[in-house]
C-alpha positions, 0 to 999 in steps of 0.5 A, spaced: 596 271 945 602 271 940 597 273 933 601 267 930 597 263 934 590 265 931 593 263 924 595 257 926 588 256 929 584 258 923 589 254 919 588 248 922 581 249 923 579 249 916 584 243 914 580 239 918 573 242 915 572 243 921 565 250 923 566 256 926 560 253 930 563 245 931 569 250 935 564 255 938 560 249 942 566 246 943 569 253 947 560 252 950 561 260 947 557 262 940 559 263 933 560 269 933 565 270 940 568 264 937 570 268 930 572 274 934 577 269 937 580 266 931 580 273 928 585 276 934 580 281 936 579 278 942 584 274 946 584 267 948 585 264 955 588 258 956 583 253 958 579 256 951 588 254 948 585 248 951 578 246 949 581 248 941 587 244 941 583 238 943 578 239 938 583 240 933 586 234 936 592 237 938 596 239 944 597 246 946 604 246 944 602 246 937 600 253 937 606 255 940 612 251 935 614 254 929 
């Protein structure tokens, strides 16, 4: 995954005031594995894209857009 994507992730999360831990129960995984994600230091799969983007209520797609 492009490392963009874990910023615009981040970015987003936070303008939502949305947890590490509300995104980790959405994502069934612990806050932990979750921040690791968020960092890049661990790769995001496309079904968890998924899971993200509908918690951040958005498409997939706008992880991708410039």
């Amino acid at each position: 995954m492009n490392k963009i994507i874990h910023l615009k992730i981040r970015e987003l999360r936070l303008k939502q005031k949305k947890t590490i831990t509300f995104m980790a129960d959405k994502l069934y995984m612990t806050p932990a594995g979750y921040s690791l994600k968020e960092a890049g230091k661990r790769k995001i799969t496309t079904d968890e894209l998924e899971k993200i983007a509908s918690a951040l209520d958005v498409t997939p797609k706008y992880f991708y857009e410039e």
